[in-house]
C-alpha positions in Angstrom: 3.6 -5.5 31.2 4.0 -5.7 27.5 2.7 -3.0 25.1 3.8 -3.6 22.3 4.8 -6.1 19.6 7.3 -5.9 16.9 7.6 -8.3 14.2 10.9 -8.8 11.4 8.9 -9.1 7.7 10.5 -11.6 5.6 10.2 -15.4 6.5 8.3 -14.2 9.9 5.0 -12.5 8.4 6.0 -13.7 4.4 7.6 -15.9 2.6 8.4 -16.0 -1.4 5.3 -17.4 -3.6 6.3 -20.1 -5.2 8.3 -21.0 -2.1 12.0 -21.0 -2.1 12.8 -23.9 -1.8 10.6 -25.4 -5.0 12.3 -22.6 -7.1 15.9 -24.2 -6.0 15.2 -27.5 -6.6 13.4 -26.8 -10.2 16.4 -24.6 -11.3 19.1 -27.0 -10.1 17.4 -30.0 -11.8 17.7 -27.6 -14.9 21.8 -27.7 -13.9 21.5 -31.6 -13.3 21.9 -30.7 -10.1 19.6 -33.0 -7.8 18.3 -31.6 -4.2 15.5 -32.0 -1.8 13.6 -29.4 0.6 14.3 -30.5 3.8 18.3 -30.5 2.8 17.5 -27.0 0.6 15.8 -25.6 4.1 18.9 -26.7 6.4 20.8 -24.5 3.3 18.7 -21.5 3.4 19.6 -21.5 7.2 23.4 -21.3 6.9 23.5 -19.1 3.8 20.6 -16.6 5.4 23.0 -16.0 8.4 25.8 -15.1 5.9 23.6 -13.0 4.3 22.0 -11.2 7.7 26.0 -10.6 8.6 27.3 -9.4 5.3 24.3 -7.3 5.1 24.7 -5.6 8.1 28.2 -4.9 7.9 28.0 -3.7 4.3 24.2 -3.3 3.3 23.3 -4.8 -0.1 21.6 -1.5 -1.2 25.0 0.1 -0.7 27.4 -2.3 -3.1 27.6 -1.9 -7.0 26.2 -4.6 -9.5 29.2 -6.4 -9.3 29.5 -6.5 -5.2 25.7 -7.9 -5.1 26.6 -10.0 -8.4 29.4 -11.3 -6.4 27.6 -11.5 -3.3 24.4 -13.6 -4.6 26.6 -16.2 -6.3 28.2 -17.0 -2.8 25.1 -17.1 -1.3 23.9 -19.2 -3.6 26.6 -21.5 -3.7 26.1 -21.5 0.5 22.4 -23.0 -0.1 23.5 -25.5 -2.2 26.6 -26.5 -0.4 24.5 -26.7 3.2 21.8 -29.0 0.9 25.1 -31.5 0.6 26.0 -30.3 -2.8 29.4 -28.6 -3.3 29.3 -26.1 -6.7 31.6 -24.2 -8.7 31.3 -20.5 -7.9 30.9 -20.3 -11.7 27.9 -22.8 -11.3 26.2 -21.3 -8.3 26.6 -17.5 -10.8 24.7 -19.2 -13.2 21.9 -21.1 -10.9 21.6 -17.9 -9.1 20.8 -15.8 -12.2 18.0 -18.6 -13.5 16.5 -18.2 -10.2 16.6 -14.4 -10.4 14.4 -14.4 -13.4 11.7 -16.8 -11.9 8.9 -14.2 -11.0 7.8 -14.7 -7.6 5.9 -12.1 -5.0 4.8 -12.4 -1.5 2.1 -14.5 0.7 1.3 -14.0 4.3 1.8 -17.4 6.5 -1.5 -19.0 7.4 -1.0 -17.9 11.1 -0.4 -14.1 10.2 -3.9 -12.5 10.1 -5.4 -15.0 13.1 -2.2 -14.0 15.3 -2.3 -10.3 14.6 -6.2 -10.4 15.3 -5.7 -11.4 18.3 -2.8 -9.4 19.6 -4.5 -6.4 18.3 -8.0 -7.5 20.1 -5.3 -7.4 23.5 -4.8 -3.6 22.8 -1.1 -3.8 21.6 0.4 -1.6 19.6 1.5 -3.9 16.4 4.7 -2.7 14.3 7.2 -4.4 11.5 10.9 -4.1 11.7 12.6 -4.8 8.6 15.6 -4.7 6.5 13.8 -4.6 3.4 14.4 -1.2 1.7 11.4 -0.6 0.2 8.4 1.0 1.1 6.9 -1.0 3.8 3.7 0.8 4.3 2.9 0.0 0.5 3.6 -3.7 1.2 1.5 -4.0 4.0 -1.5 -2.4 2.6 -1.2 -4.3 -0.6 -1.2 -7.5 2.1 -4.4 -6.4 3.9 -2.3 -5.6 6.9 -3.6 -2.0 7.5 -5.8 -2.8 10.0 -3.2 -4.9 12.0 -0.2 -2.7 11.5 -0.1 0.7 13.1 3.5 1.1 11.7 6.0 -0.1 10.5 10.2 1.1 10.4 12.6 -0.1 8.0 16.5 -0.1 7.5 15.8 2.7 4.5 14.3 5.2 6.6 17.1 4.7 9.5 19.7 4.2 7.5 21.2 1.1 9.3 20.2 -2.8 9.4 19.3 -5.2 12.1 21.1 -5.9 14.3 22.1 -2.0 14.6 20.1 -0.4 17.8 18.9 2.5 15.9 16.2 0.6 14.2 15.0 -1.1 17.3 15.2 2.4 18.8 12.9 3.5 16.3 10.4 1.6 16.6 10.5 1.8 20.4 10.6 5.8 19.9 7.2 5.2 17.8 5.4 2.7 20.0 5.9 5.5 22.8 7.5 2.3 25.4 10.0 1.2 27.4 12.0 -1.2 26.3 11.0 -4.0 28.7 7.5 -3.2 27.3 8.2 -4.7 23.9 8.5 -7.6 22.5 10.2 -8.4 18.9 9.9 -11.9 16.6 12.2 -12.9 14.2 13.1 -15.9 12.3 17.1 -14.6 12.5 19.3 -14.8 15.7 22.0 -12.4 15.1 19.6 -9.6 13.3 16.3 -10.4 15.2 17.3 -12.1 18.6 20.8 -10.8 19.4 19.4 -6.7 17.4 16.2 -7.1 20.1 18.1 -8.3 22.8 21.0 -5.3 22.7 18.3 -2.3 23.6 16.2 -4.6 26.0 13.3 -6.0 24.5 12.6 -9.2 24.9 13.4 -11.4 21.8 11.5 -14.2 20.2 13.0 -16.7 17.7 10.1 -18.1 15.7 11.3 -21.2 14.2 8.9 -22.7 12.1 11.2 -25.8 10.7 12.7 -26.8 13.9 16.1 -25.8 12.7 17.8 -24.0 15.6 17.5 -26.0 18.6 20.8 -25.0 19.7 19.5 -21.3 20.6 18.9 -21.3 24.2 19.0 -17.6 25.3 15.3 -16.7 24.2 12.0 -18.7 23.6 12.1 -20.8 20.1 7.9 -20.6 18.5 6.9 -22.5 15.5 3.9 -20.4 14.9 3.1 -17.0 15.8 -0.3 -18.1 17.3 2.1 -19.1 20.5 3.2 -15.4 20.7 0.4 -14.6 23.9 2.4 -17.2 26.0 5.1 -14.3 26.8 3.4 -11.4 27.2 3.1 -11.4 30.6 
């Protein structure tokens, strides 16, 4: 019987407002560079698994200004070049730091507060699992989450990233389960699916633009809505 239900933070409860993808393809146009958002979102996918990997082998938070400068611009220059547009790494610097100045903060996905009203209405304990080192609990009360959320563990506090087990272990530590009592949703296979699947929950891959058909090992959602399907 599941208990519990833990949820990864960016892209799964949040996404950037403006979106992404309209930020990308107003900066590029400022570079002459011309893009649109289904090719930007099939470039977000391949450059947000590089960045899931390199984070969790060598965490962002831990590299100097010129290992994240370094870092962005590839990751920049993997979005565009996934969008069908092949960049200079000199270019992709320089689109990268226009972006950075764009202000931008975070909205909830229409689906969020129906979804977590209901699973909470079921009795479940709620939590968020994230990578995101900054104060979580903050974020979430700014969001109107507090009522939702009864906590929430992040990579700052445990000192590791997804996919490492000791943040999942957290969080199943917290939630006072077994493992086979929780369940976890994520937009990322290797950090979310793969991270889950490792200490025995059972992983969700909520895949809202239909872009990773080839995942086969765990149930693919498009909205969180569809999450009471699995838990029993």
């Amino acid at each position: 019987m599941i208990k519990a239900v833990f949820l990864d933070f960016y892209n799964t409860l949040v996404r950037f407002w403006p979106p992404v993808e309209n930020t990308q393809i107003l900066v590029c146009a400022e570079f002459g560079i011309v893009i649109d958002k289904d090719s930007i979102k099939h470039g977000y996918l391949k450059a947000d698994q590089f960045f899931n990997e390199e984070n969790a082998k060598f965490p962002l938070a831990s590299r100097t200004d010129n290992e994240r400068e370094q870092f962005f611009t590839s990751y920049e220059r993997l979005i565009l070049k996934g969008a069908g547009v092949d960049v200079s790494l000199q270019l992709a610097s320089e689109v990268w730091n226009r972006i950075s100045q764009v202000p931008k903060s975070f909205k909830l996905f229409d689906d969020v507060i129906p979804s977590l009203h209901d699973l909470k209405c079921r009795g479940l304990t709620l939590a968020v699992i994230s990578n995101l080192r900054e104060n979580m609990d903050t974020i979430v009360r700014k969001l109107s989450l507090t009522s939702f959320v009864d906590f929430s563990v992040t990579s700052k506090e445990v000192g590791v990233e997804k996919p490492y087990p000791q943040v999942f272990e957290a969080a199943i530590e917290r939630a006072h389960i077994r493992p086979q009592e929780g369940i976890h949703v994520g937009d990322q296979y290797r950090s979310d699916v793969l991270g889950a699947k490792n200490v025995g929950l059972f992983p969700i891959l909520l895949d809202r633009d239909g872009l990773n058909k080839q995942v086969k090992e765990c149930p693919l959602i498009k909205s969180l809505r569809e999450i009471p399907e699995f838990l029993n």
